[in-house]
Backbone bond lengths (Angstrom), bond angles and torsions (degrees), N, CA, C in turn:
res aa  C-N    CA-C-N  psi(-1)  N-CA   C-N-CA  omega(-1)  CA-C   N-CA-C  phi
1 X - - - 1.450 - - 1.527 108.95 -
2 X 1.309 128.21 138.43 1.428 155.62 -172.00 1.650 93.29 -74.34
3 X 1.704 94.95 155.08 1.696 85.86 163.03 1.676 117.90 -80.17
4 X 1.655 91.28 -22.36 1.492 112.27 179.99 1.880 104.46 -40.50
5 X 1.526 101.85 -60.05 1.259 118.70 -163.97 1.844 108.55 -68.10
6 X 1.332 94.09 -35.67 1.516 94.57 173.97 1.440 128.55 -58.80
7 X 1.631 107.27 -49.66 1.186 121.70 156.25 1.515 137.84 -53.71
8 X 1.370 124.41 -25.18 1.260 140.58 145.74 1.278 110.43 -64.36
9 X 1.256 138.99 -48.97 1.435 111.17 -165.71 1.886 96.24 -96.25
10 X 1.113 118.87 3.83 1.386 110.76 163.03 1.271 109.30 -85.50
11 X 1.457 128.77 -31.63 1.478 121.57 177.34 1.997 108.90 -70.41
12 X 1.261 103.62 -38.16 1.490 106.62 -177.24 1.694 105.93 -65.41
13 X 0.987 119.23 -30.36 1.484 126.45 177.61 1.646 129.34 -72.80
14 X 1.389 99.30 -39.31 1.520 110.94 155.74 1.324 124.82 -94.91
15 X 0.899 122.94 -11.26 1.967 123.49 -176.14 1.530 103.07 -110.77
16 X 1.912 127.14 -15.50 1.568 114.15 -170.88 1.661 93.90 -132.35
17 X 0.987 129.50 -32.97 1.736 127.71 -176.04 1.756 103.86 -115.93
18 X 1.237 138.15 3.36 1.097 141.47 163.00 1.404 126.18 54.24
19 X 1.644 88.00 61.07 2.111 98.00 -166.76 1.825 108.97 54.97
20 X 1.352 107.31 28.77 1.609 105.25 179.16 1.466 83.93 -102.77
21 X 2.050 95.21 142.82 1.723 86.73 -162.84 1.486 84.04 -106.23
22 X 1.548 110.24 128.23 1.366 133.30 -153.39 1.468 101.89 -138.31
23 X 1.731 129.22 109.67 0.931 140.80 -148.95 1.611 112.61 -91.17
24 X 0.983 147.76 98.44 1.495 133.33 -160.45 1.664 97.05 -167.82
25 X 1.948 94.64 147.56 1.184 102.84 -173.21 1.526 112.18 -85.11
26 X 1.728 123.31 -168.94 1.342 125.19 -143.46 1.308 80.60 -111.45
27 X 1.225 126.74 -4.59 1.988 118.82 -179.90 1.779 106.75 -115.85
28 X 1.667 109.83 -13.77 0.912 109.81 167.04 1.555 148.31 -47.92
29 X 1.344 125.60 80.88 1.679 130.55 -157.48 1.507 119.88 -43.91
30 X 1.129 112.85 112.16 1.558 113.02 162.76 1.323 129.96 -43.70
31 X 0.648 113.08 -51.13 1.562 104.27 171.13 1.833 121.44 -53.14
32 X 1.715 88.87 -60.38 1.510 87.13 -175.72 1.970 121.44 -62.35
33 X 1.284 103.30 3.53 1.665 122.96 -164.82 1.688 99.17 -118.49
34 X 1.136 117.89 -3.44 1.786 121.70 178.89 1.390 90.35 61.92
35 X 1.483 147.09 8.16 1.303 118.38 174.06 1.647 121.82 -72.56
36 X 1.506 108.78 -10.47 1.528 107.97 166.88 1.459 105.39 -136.95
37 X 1.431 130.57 153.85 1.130 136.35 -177.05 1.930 99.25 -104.90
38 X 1.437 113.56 174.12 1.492 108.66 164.50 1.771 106.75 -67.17
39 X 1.329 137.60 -31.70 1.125 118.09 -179.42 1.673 112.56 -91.32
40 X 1.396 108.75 23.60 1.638 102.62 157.05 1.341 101.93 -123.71
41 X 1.280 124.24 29.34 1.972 128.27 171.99 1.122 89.53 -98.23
42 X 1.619 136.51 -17.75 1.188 115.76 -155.90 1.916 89.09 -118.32
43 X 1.019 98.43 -21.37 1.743 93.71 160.47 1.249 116.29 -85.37
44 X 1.361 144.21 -22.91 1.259 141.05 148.41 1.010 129.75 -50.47
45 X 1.477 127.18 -26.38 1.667 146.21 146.29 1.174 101.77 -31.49
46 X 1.319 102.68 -81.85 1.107 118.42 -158.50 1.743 112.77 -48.24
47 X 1.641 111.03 -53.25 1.596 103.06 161.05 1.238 121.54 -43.44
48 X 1.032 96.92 -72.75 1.784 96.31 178.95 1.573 110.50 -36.83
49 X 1.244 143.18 -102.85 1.707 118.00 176.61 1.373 134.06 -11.23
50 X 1.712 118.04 -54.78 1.054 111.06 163.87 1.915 125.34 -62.02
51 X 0.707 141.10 -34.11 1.525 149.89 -164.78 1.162 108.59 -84.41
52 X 2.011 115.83 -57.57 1.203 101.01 -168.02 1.554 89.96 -136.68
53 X 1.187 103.60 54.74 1.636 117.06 145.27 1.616 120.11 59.86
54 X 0.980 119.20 0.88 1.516 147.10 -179.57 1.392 133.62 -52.91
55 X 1.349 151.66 65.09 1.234 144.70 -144.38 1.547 96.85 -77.14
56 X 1.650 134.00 126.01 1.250 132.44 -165.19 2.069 93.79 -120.33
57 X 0.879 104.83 135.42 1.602 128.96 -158.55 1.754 100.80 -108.57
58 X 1.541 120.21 148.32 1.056 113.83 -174.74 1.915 118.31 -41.06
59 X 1.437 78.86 -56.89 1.440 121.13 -173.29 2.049 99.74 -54.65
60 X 0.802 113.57 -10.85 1.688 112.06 179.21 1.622 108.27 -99.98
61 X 1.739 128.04 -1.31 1.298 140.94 -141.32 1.922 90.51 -106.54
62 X 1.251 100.89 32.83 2.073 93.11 178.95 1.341 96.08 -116.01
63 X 1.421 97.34 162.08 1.592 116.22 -177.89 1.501 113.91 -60.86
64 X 1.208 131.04 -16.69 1.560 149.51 168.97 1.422 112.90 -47.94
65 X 1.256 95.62 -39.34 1.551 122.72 -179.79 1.655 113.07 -70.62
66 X 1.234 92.90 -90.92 1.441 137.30 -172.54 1.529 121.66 -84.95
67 X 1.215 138.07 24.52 1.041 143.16 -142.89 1.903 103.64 -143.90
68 X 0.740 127.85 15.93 1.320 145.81 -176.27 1.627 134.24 172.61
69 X 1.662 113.50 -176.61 1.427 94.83 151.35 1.597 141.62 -91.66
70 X 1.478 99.86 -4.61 1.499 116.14 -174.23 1.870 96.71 -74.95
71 X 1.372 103.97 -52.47 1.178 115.04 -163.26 1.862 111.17 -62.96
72 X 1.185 94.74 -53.57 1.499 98.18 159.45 1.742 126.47 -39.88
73 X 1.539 115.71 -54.28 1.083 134.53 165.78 1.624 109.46 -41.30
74 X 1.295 113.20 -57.25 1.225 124.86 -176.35 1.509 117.99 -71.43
75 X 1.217 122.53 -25.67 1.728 134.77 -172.69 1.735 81.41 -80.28
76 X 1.343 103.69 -63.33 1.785 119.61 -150.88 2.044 81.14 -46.89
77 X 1.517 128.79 -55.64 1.444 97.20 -169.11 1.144 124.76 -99.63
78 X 1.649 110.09 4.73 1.532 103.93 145.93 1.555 140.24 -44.98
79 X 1.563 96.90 -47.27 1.841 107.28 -168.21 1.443 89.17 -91.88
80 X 1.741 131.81 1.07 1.759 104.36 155.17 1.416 121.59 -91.48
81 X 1.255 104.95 -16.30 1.673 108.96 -179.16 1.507 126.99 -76.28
């Protein structure tokens, strides 16, 4: 596990399930798992820019992206490279 990944699923754990210890894998989709709703994609945005500095574009707003923790992991070192 990444620190990237660590830090994401510690932010998803306190800001969307609320230290409820909630068992789910690292490719597992938020949405389809209720662990994020559409109005916490747009608070997850928002982390993501603030934290790790990231300007996120309409066009970056798909589940490919944003839709897990792998995927996250994977966006997060796309838009630094």
């Amino acid at each position: 596990m990444t620190d990237t990944n660590t830090d994401l699923r510690s932010y998803i754990d306190e800001s969307f399930l609320f230290g409820v210890d909630t068992d789910y894998a690292d490719d597992d989709s938020f949405l389809e798992n209720s662990i994020i709703d559409s109005t916490g994609v747009l608070e997850l945005i928002a982390h993501l820019e603030a934290t790790y500095g990231l300007s996120i574009n309409d066009e970056d707003l798909v589940p490919e992206n944003l839709d897990s923790i792998n995927n996250l992991v994977g966006f997060i070192t796309r838009k630094r490279s």
